[in-house]
Each structure stands twice: as C-alpha cells, then as structure tokens.
C-alpha positions in Angstrom: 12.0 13.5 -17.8 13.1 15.2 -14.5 12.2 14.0 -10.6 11.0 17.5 -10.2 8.5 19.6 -11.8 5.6 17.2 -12.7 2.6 18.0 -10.2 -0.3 16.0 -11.8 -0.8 12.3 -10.6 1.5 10.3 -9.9 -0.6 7.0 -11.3 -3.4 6.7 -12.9 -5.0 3.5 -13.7 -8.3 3.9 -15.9 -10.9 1.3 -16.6 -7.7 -1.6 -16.7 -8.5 -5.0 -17.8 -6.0 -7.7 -18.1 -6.3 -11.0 -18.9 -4.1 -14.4 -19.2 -4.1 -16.6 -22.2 -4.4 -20.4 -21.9 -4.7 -22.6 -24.6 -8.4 -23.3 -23.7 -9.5 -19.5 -22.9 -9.1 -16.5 -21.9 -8.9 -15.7 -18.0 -10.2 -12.5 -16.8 -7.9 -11.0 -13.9 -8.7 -7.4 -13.5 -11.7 -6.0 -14.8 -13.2 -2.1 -15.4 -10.2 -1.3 -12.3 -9.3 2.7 -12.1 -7.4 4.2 -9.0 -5.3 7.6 -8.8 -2.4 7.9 -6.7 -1.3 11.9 -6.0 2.2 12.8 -5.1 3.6 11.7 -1.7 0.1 9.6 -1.0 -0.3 6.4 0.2 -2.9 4.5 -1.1 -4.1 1.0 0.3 -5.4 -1.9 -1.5 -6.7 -4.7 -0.2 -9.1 -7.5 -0.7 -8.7 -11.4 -0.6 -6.1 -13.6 -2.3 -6.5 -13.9 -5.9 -9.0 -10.7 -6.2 -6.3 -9.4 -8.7 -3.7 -7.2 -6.0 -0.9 -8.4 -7.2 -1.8 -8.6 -11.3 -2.6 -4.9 -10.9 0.9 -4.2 -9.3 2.7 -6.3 -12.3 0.6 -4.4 -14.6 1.9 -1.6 -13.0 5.4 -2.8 -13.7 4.7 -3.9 -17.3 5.6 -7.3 -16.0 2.9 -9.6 -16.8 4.7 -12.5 -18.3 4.6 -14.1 -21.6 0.5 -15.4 -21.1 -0.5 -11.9 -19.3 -1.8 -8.6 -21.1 -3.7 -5.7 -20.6 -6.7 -6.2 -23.1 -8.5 -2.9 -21.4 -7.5 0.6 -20.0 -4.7 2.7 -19.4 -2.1 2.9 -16.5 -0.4 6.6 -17.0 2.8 7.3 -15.0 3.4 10.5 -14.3 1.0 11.3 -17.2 2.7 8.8 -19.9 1.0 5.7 -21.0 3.3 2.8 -19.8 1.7 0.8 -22.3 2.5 2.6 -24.9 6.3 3.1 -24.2 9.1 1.0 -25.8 11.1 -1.8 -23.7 13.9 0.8 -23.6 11.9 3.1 -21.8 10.3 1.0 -19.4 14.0 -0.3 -18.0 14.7 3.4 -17.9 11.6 4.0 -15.4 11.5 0.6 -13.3 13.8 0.4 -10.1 14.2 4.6 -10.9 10.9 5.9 -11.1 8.8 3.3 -10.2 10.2 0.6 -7.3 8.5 -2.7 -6.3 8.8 -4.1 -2.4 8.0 -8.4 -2.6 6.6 -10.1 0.0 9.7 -12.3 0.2 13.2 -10.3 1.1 15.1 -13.2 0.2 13.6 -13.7 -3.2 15.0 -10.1 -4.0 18.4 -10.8 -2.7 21.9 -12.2 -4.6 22.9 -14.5 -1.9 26.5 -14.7 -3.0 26.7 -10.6 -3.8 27.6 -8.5 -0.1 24.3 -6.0 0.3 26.9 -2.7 -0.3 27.2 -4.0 -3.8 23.6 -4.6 -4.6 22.7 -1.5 -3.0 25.6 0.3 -5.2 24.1 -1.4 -8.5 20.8 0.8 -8.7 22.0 4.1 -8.6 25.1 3.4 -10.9 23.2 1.8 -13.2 20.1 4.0 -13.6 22.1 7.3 -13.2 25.8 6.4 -14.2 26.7 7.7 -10.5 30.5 6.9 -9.4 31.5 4.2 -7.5 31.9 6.6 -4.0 28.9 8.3 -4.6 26.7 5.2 -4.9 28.5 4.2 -1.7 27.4 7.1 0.3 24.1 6.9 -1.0 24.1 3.2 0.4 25.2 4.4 3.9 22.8 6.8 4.3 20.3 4.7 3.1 20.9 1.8 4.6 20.8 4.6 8.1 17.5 5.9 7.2 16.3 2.3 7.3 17.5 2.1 10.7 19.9 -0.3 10.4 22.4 -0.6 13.0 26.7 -0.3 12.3 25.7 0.6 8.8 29.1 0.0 7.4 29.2 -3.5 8.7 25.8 -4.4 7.1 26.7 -2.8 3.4 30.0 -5.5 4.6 27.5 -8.3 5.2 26.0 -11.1 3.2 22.2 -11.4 2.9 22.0 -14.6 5.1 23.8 -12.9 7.7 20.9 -10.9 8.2 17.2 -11.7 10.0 14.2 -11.5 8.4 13.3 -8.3 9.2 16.9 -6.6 8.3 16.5 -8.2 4.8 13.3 -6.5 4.6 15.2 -3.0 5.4 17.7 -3.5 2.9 15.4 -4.5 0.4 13.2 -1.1 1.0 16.4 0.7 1.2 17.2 -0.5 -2.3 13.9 0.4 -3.6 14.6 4.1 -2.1 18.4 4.1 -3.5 17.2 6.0 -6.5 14.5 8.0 -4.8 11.9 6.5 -6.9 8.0 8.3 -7.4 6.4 5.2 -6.7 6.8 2.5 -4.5 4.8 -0.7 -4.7 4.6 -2.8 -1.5 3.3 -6.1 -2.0 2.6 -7.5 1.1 5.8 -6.7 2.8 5.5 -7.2 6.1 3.6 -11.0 6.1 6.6 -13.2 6.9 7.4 -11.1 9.9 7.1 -10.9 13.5 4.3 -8.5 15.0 7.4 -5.8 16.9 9.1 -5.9 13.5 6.6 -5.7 10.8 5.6 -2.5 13.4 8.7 -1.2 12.9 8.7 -1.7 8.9 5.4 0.2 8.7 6.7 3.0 11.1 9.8 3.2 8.8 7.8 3.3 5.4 5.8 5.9 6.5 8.5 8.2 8.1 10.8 7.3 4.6 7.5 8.3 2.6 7.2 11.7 4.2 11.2 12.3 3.8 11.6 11.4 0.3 8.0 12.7 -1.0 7.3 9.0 -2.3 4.1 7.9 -3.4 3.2 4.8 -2.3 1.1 1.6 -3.5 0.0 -0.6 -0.4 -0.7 -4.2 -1.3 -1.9 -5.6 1.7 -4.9 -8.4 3.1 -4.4 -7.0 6.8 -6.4 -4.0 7.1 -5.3 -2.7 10.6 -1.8 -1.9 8.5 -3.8 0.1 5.5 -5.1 2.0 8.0 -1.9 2.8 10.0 0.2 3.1 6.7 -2.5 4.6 4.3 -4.4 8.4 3.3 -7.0 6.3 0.9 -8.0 2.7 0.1 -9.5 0.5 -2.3 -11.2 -2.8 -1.4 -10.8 -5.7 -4.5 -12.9 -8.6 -5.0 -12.9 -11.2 -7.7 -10.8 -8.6 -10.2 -12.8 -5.9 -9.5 -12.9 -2.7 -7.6 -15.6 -2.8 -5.2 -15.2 0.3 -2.6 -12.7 2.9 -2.9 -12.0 6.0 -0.7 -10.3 7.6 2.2 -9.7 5.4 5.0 -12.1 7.4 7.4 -14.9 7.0 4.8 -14.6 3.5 4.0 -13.7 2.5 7.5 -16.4 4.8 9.4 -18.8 4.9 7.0 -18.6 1.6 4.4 -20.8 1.3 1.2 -20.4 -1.8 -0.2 -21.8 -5.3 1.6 -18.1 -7.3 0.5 -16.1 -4.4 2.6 -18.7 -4.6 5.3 -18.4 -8.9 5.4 -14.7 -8.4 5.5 -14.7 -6.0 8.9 -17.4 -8.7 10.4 -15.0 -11.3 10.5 -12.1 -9.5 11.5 -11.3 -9.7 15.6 -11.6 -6.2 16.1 -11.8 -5.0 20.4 -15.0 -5.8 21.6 -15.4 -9.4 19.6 -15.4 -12.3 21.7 -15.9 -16.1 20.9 -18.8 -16.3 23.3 -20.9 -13.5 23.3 -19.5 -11.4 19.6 -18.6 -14.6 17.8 -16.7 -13.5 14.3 -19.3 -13.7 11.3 -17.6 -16.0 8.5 -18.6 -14.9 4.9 -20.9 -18.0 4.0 -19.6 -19.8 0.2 -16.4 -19.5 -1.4 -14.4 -16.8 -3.5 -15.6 -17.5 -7.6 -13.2 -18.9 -9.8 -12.3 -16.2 -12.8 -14.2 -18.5 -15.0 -17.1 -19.3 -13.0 -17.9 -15.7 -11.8 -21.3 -15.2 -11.6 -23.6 -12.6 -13.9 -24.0 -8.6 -12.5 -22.3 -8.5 -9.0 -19.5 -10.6 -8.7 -20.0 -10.6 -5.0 -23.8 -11.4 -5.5 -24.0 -15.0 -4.1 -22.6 -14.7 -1.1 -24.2 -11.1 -0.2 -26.7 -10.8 2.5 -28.4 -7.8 0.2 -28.5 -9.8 -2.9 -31.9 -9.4 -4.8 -32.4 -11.5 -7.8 -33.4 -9.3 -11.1 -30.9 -6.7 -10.0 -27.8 -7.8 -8.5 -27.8 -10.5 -11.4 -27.9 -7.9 -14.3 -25.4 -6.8 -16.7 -22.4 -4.9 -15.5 -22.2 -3.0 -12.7 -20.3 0.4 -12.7 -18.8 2.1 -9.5 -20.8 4.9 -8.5 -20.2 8.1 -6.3 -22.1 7.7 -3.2 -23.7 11.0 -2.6 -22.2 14.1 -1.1 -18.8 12.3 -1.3 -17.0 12.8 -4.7 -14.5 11.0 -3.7 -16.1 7.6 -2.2 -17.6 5.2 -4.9 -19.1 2.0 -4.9 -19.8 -0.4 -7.2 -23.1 -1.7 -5.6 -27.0 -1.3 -7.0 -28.8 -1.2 -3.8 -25.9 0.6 -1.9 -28.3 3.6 -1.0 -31.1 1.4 0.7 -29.1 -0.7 3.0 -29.3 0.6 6.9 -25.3 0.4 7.7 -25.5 0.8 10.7 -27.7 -1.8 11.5 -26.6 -4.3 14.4 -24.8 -7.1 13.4 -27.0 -10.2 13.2 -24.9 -13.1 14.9 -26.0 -16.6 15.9 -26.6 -18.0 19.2 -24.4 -17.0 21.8 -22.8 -19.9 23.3 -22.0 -20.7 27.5 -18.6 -19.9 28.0 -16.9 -23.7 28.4 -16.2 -24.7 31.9 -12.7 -25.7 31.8 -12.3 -29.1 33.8 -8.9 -31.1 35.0 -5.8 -30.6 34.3 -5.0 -32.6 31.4 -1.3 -31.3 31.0 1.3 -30.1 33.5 4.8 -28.8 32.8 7.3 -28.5 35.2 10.7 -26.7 34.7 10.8 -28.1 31.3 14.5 -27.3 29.5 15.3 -28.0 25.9 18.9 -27.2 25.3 20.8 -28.1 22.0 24.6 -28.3 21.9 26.0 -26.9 18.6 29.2 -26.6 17.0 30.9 -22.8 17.2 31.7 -22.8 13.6 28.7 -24.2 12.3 29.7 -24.8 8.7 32.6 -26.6 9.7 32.2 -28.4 12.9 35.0 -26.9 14.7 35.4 -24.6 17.8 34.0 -24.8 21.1 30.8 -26.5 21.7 28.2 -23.9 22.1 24.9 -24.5 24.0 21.6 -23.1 22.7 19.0 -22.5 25.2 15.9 -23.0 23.5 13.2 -23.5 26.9 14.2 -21.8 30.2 12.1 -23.4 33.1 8.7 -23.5 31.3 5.9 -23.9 34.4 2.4 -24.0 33.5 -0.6 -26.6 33.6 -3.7 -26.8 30.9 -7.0 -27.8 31.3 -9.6 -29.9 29.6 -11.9 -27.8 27.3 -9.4 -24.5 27.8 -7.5 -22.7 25.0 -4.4 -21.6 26.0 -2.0 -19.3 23.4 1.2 -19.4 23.6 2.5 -16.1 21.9 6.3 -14.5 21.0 8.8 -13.6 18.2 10.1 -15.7 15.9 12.9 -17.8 17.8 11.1 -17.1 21.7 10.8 -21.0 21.8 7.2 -21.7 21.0 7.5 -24.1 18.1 10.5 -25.8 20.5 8.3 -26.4 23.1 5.5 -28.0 20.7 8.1 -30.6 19.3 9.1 -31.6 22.7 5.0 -31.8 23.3 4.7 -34.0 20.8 7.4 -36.1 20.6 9.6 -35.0 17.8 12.5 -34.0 20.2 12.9 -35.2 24.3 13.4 -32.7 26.9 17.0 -32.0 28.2 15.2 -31.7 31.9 11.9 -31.0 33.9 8.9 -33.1 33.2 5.2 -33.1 31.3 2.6 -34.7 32.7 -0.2 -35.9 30.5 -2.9 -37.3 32.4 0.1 -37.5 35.5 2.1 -39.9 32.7 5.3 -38.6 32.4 6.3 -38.2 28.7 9.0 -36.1 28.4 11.6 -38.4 27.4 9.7 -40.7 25.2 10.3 -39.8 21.7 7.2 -40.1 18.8 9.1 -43.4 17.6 8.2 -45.1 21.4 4.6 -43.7 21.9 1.9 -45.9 21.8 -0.8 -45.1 19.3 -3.1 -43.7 21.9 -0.6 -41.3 23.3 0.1 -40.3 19.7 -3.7 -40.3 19.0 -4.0 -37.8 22.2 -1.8 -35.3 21.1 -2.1 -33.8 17.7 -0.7 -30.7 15.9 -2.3 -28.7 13.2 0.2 -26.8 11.2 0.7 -23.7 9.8 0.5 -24.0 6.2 -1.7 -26.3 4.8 -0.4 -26.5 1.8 2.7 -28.9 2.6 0.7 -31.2 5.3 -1.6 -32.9 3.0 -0.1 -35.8 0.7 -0.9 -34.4 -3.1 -1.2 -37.7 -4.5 -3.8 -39.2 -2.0 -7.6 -38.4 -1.9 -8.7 -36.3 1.2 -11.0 -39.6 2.2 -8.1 -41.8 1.8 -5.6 -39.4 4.1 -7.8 -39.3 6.5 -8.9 -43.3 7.0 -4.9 -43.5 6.8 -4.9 -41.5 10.1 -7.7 -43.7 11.8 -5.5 -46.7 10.6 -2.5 -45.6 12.9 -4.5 -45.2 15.3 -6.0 -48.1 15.5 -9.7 -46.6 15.1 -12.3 -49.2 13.5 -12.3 -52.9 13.1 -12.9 -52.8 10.1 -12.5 -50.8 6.6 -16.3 -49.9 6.5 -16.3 -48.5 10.1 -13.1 -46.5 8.8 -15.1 -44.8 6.3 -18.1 -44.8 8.4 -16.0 -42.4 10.7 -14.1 -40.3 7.9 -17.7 -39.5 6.7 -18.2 -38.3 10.7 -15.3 -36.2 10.5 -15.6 -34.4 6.9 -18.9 -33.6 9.1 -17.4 -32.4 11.5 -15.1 -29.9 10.0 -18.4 -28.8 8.2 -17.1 -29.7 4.5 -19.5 -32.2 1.9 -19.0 -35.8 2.3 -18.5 -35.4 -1.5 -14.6 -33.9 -0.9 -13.8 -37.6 0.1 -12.8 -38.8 -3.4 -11.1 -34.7 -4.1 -7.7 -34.5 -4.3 -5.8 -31.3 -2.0 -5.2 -29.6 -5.5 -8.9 -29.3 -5.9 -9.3 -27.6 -2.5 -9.0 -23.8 -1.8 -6.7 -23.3 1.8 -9.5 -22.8 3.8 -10.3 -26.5 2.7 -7.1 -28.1 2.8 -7.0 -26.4 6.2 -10.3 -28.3 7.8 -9.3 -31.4 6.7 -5.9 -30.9 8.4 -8.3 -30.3 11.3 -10.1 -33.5 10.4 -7.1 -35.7 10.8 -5.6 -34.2 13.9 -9.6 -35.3 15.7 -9.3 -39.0 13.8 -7.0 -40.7 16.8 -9.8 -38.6 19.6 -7.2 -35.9 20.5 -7.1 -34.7 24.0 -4.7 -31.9 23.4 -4.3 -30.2 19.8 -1.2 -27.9 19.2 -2.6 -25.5 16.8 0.3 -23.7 15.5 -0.7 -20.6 13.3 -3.2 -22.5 12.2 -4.9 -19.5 10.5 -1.8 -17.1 10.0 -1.7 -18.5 5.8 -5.1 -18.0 5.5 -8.0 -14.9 4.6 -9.4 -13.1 7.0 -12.5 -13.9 5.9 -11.4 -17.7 6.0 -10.1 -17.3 9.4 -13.2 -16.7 10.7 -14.6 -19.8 9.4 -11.7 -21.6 10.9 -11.1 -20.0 14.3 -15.2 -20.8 14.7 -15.2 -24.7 13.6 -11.5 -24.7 15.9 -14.0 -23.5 19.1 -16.9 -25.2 17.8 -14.9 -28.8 18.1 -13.5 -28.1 20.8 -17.0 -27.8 22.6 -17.9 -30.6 21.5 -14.7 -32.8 22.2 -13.8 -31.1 25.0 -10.3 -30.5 23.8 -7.2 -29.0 25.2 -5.9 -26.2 22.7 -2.5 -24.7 22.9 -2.9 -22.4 20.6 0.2 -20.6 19.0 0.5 -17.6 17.6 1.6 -14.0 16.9 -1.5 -12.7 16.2 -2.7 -10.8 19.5 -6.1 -9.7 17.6 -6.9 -13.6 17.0 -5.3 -14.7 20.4 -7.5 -12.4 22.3 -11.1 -13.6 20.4 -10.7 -17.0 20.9 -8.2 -17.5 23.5 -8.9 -18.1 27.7 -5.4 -18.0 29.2 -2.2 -16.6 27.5 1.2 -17.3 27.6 3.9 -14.7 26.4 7.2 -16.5 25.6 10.4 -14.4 25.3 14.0 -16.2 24.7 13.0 -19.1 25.8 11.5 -17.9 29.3 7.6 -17.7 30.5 7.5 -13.6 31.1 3.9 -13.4 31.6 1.3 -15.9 32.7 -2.7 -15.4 33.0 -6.6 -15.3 31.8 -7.0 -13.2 28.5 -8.6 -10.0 31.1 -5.4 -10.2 32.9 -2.9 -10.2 30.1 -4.7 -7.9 27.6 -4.6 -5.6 30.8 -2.3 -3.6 32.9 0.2 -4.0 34.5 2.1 -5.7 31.9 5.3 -7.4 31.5 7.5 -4.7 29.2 7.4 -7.2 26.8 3.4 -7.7 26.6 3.0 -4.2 26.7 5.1 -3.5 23.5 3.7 -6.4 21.6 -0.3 -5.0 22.0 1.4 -1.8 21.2 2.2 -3.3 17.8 -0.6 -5.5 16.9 -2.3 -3.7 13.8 -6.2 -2.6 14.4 -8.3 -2.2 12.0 -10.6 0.6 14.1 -10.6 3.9 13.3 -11.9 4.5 17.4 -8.6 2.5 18.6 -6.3 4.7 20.3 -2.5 2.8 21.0 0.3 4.0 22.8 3.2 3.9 20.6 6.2 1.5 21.6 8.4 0.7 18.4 11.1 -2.1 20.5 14.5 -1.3 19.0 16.9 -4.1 17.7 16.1 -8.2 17.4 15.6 -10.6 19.2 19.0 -11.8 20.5 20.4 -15.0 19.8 19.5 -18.1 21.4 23.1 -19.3 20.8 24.7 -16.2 23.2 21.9 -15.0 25.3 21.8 -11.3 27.4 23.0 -12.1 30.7 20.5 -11.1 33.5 16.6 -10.6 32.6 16.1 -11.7 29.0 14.1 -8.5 27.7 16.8 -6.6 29.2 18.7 -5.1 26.2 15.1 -4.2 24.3 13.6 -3.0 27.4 11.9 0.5 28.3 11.5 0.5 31.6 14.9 -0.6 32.3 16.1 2.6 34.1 13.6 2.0 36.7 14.9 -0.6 38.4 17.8 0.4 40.6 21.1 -0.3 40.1 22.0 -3.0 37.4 20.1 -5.7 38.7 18.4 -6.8 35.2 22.1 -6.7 33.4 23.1 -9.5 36.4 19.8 -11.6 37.6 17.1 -13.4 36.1 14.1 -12.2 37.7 11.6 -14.1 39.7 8.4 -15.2 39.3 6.2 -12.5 40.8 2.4 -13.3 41.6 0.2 -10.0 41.0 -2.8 -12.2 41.2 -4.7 -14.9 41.5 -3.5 -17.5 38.2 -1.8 -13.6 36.9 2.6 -14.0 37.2 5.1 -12.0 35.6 8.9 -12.5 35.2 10.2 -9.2 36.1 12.5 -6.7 38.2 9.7 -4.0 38.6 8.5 -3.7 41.7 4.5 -3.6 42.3 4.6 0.1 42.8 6.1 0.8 39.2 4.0 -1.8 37.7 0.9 0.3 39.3 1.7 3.2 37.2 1.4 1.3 33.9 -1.4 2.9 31.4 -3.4 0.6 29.3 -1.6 0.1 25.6 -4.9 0.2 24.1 -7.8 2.6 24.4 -11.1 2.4 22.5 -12.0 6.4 22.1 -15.6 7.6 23.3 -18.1 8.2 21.3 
C-alpha cells in the first residue's frame, strides 16, 4: 500500500483490551480503550505511571512480548487490522509506516555503529534505496532536526553526542522513512527544560512538514498542550476523558482529570496561600481495582450504589460530540466550583543564617585524552565564585542545565568532594575541606541529601524500619534500641506513612513511598540543612504534590534549611522563597521568587521561564528556543559564560562579553545579576510569562 492516497484515519483503536498472562492469573492492562488519530494530528495521552500508556503504544506496535495479548478490540492502521496481519507484514509497516520515539535515546542507539550508518539502515532496508540516496536522506534529516555540521554528526559515534542530540537523531531516524505514525513515548523526560523545549518545537514543526500523525505519550501536561490538537486522560487501564485540548483543559468532565490539574503548580498556586491539593489514597493495583469506577475511592464525587456498579461506559457529554467521559454523575458536578483547600498556613519567618558560601571553587584536573591518560592536563571548572548565604526555615532552589554545577556544589556541601578554594560556613564552622570520612556524626547528622530517584537509595534487602534505626545508629540518636524504634515510629509519622510499613520491604512500596522514607532518614540525625535534589522529578504529578507538601510541612516544623535543586521552574516557583540560577558553573542571577520570576531578568532566566511547559490554556509565553548546548566545562567560552547562547548579546557595545566576565550588579535589595547589560537595557525587558484576561 502507497504513502499517498488513503484519507480515512490514520489509527483507530476500538474497545482494546489486553491483558498479561502469569502463571497465577490473568492481569488486566488496558480495558474497553478506543481513540482515533486523523492524518497529520497530534494526539496526547496522558495519565499516571502504570495506567496502561505505554501497553497501548506496544499494542500499537504488535510488540507485547511473549506473556502480553490483546484479548479485546481492534487497532486498524490505516484501515487494516494489525492484529490480523501476518509477522511479514507487520516488519513491512513498523519503522516505515508506523515509527516509535523511547524515552531513552541511548537505549535506541548501536554504540559501536557511527549514526550515518544507522540512519542509512531504515530507508535501505524498508525501501531497497541505494547507498547515496539513503545518505542524502540522512543529511537532510539529520538538518531538519537541527543539528549542527551535519556531515560531522552522521561521522560521529552515539556517545559523542549529549543527551539531547541523541534524542534528534533518534527522531530523525524515526522520520528517515517518512513514516504515518509516530509514537513518542515520553521523549523528552531525561532532558533539560531549554532542550526538551527545543525537541517539542522541533516535533511539531517536523509534524507539519512531513504531514505525520503523531501519538504523544506523555505524564507532563503543560507539553500535551503545547505539542497536542486532542487528548485523552488514562487511569488504571482505562480511558477516563478524552477530547480536544481546549475542551478538556477549559472545560474538564471527569473528577480524575480535574484531581490531576489540582495538584499541578500551575501560576497563581503558592505553598502558603494556594497550597497544591494531593489526590488522597494510592493508584489500584490491576488486580485489586475496585467494582464500577476504577477511580471511585479516591473521588471526591463518589456515591456508593452508583459509582460502585457494573461497568461504566464513556459517554458524550452534551452538545460536544466529540468530548466523552466515562463518569455517572458527570452532568451534576458544579466544575467550576472553587477549589476547597486546607488551612492556609503563615508564611515561615526565615531566621539566621545557617550557611554562608564565600567564593567557593571546585576545579577538577583531568587528563586531555581521557581514555588514555595522556596529553596536557586539562582543568575543569566546575564552581566559579559561588556567593550566597541561607537561612534557617528558608527554601532556597538552586536551578540550571544539566552540567551548570548544581549537583557539584551539593557534593562539596556534603562532604563527598573538598573545595579547591573559598569557604562554607555552617553555623560560622568552616567545613569546606573536611571530607564526609572526617565529619563528626553531628555535622553529618546536620546536613542531609534526599536524592533524586528513590529507587536506588533504599537497601532492597533491609526493612524500611530497620533502614531507618540504621540511620539513627550513625548518628548516635537513642541510648538504647527501644528508644531507636521509639523514634523510627516518630518519623514513619512524620513523613505521614502507617507505622505498619516498618517491617515492609522497598519492593512493596510504590515511589511515592520509597520516596518519604528517604525523607524519613535524611530527618533521623535532626538535619539543619537538607539538599533535596530533584527530589520529585521521578515521581507523578499527583505524587509530587503529596511530597512537595510533607517537604514544606517538615520543614515548618523542624525549622529546616532546604536547598532545593531543580529544573523544574513550575515546582521551584510553588514552593521555593529565594532562587538561584546556576549557569557553567557561575551564580547569574540571585533573589526572592518575586524578583526572579520577574523582570528584568538575566538572559539566561528569561529563556529558561520561556521554556518551562504550562499546563494553562490562559498562559501566554514569549517564545525563546536557546540555540546550541551547554558548552563544556572542560573548555569554557571565554568572557561572560551565556555569551555564545545569548540573545541580547548585540546590545552590549563592543565585544565586551567575548573578553570579560561580568560583575555582580545589584538591581535590588537581596536581587543581583551577573551581566554586561546595562540598567537601561535591562528596563526594557517584558515579562516571559503573561496570564491572559479574562
């Protein structure tokens, strides 16, 4: 069958059900699920993990594994039943017709195969194409993607290439044989805020050129809206809400999609007086799903009688053929009631300063030839000068790209590496040369880290009681065993889990879970200062919530000191009172959320708000895409930092950022930004975001 001259749908899935096969039972994944993608739409789905995303997207691919099968439905292609077509037919349509984008760039890549080749592969192998014409293809591909020196790239091995330029080659092999379909499973999660910005730009411009219709896996809704004409929300294997974005953004039907925008950061939310509403329980198992709605128990609508019986169907919601919802009382719920939220809580005063860096340098000294050992010493610059102080009770975020030096600056902080110069003051104790190894337990006690993934913190082979007594043990709290447990009880408390989880083990635990007790063992030593690194990025959004409210809730109560780091500006504005914006190793702005969320900005600021997804259909955002990566570390620009990325470079007269590293210049009280623009120029700067009147 031709490209051209088909003009039905593109997909259609209708009433699909699969299911995977233990040896005990059978495991509903996706049940009673229909969607229609048209030609050259983009089509969102979204919905928390394991609600059946990605088990619809295999299906999709006929690539459910041995256990997996669709026991249910139909998923047409281009009005054929894939189901019904022979394995011969199905390698004739996948990586032609239909193309799949993974979350993971390097998961898709041959590391020992340069990317010309791989790119070369598709199109000679699914349309016999000669050697020079697949190569062509590849270049222009690989321009499309916006790639810079093409030819070098096709010349390049994959792990010569960042994150984000393995993520544009493996796009530009899903477009190398101008497929109908492109699935995109998450593909932006791994990267940075300016890039993932970029990617979405891309795929949308790549979707209009080639007429591509396009699957949109996704759990950040801010990106389905930006990349997306329709959307359908998933919970617990089932369609729950689907229709265009306007409709189901503007005008939700279903309680699940409402919960979900509740405890999302959205502009106006703040920790204070518009604290995030968490969705109360925890996502069903598939085998413990509960009768009629599978949403049900943790709806604030629920009614026993009817939301408990027999199946529901999705139904059109009136004068909208094309919005459905599956949802019995859908019809008698007042949407646009005000959110209910709990007490509003004092704003926390912050108190002394707890920690003080001055001039702090990290520098590491690495071999030129890396793999070998030879050449020239070269010296990466990791932290430039980092001045700042934090207070007690005050969260302070420390945002930037991958590689800015946030992480660097948190192992110094705690220990793990010693600073090549400048000092930190903890309680006016200088610790900036005394490694973890020759900390007492009380310093170690004061400053702890929660880490991104909780996943690989906890031990799997200890109970979550036992882990945590462990920490108290180190840090010398309790005499004796009983008093031990008497305070791991405390904290399970604290981090609002059951007292019961003491004797689970982490595989029982969801990551929400495994997350709060990670929480749990950072407070066992009485930390002053907790480095909270991406603490939520692995998690739901609807877990988030939970989270980023316990995190604020503690740290009211212990008075703590968070740095909190992150790329997340949506998160880092909700919860955050001072913020940080690290480029290249250098502090380029400095002050209270107002200020920084604000104009003037550094150049840098304002391009990362320009790129921070919002899920609000009312948000207007002026559109900066920052060209090119992050430079190395390893051979910095010379001059200002932002320099070679930077728009408002022609401003400044002559080439004064290509030669100095600009000062520190005060624009207010506690507000500083590292920059050559003059006050003037900064004056003119319009705010990056804009909520639109009503």
């Amino acid at each position: 069958m031709t490209k051209q001259g088909y003009d039905g749908p593109i997909l259609e899935i209708d009433k699909l059900s699969i299911s995977f096969f233990t040896r005990l039972h059978e495991i509903p994944a996706v049940m009673d699920f229909s969607i229609t993608v048209q030609p050259g739409e983009a089509v969102g789905l979204v919905g928390e993990s394991g609600c059946g995303k990605s088990t619809v997207a295999l299906g999709v691919m006929q690539d459910l594994g041995r256990n997996g099968s669709v026991v249910g439905g139909s998923i047409r292609f281009k009005g054929r039943d894939l189901g019904a077509m022979s394995g011969e037919e199905l390698r004739g349509i996948r990586g032609s017709e239909i193309a799949m984008i993974y979350q993971e760039p390097m998961a898709s890549l041959n590391p020992a195969m340069k990317i010309g080749k791989q790119l070369m592969e598709v199109p000679m192998i699914h349309q016999g194409i000669t050697r020079q014409e697949a190569y062509e293809r590849a270049l222009q591909v690989v321009t499309d993607v916006k790639l810079p020196d093409p030819k070098r790239i096709l010349n390049s091995f994959p792990h010569q290439l960042s994150g984000g330029q393995q993520q544009r080659i493996v796009i530009a092999m899903a477009l190398m044989s101008e497929p109908a379909l492109l699935i995109l499973d998450e593909p932006t999660t791994a990267l940075d805020v300016t890039v993932e910005a970029a990617i979405v730009e891309l795929v949308r411009d790549l979707g209009r050129k080639y007429g591509t219709s396009m699957l949109f896996i996704s759990h950040n809704l801010g990106l389905v809206l930006e990349t997306c004409d329709r959307i359908c929300v998933m919970y617990s294997g089932e369609a729950v809400e689907r229709g265009t974005i306007k409709d189901v953004f503007d005008k939700m039907q279903h309680p699940y999609t409402q919960a979900l925008f509740r405890s999302i950061p959205l502009p106006g939310a703040d920790k204070n007086t518009h604290p995030l509403v968490a969705i109360p329980g925890n996502f069903p198992l598939p085998h413990e799903r509960p009768q009629g709605c599978n949403f049900g128990p943790r709806c604030d609508y629920f009614e026993a009688g009817r939301c408990d019986v027999g199946d529901l169907e999705m139904g059109v919601v009136p004068g909208d053929e094309r919005h459905h919802t599956r949802c019995v009382k859908f019809s008698e719920i007042d949407w646009g009631a005000p959110v209910t939220v709990g007490e509003k809580k004092e704003k926390a005063k912050a108190g002394e300063v707890v920690l003080k860096i001055k001039n702090l340098k990290k520098y590491y000294e690495v071999a030129a030839n890396a793999m070998f050992g030879g050449g020239d010493k070269k010296v990466v610059k990791a932290n430039e000068s980092l001045t700042f102080e934090a207070r007690e009770s005050e969260t302070l975020a420390i945002v930037g790209e991958s590689g800015c030096g946030k992480s660097t600056f948190a192992k110094v902080l705690m220990g793990l590496e010693t600073a090549t110069g400048g000092e930190i003051l903890l309680d006016g104790r200088n610790i900036e040369q005394l490694p973890i190894e020759a900390r007492d337990a009380g310093t170690v006690g004061e400053i702890q880290m929660v880490f991104q993934n909780p996943f690989d913190t906890l031990n799997p082979s200890m109970s979550v009681g036992r882990q945590i007594i462990r920490a108290l043990e180190i840090f010398g709290v309790g005499a004796t065993e009983a008093a031990r447990k008497a305070r791991m009880l405390e904290l399970l408390d604290l981090v609002k889990l059951p007292r019961a989880f003491a004797t689970r083990m982490p595989r029982q635990l969801s990551g929400g879970q495994k997350q709060r007790v990670g929480i749990a063992r950072a407070f066992a030593g009485g930390a002053r200062i907790v480095v909270a690194d991406e603490p939520v990025s692995a998690l739901d959004v609807s877990v988030q919530a939970a989270v980023t409210d316990l995190l604020m809730e503690i740290q009211r109560q212990e008075k703590t000191t968070l740095l909190f780091i992150s790329h997340d500006l949506s998160i880092v504005r909700y919860l955050s009172d001072r913020v940080m914006v690290m480029y290249l190793g250098h502090v380029v702005e400095l002050g209270s959320t107002d200020q920084v969320f604000a104009p003037p900005y550094h150049p840098y600021t304002e391009a990362l708000l320009s790129a921070v997804p919002i899920a609000d259909t009312s948000v207007k955002k002026k559109h900066i895409v920052l060209e090119g990566d992050v430079p190395s570390a390893m051979d910095p620009p010379p001059g200002c930092p932002f320099q070679t990325r930077c728009r408002w470079k022609s401003q400044v007269a002559g080439n004064l950022c290509e030669t100095h590293v600009p000062d520190i210049l005060d624009l207010a009280e506690g507000h500083q930004i590292k920059c050559h623009l003059g006050t003037d120029q900064l004056a003119t700067m319009e705010p990056v975001i804009k909520i639109a009147a009503e």
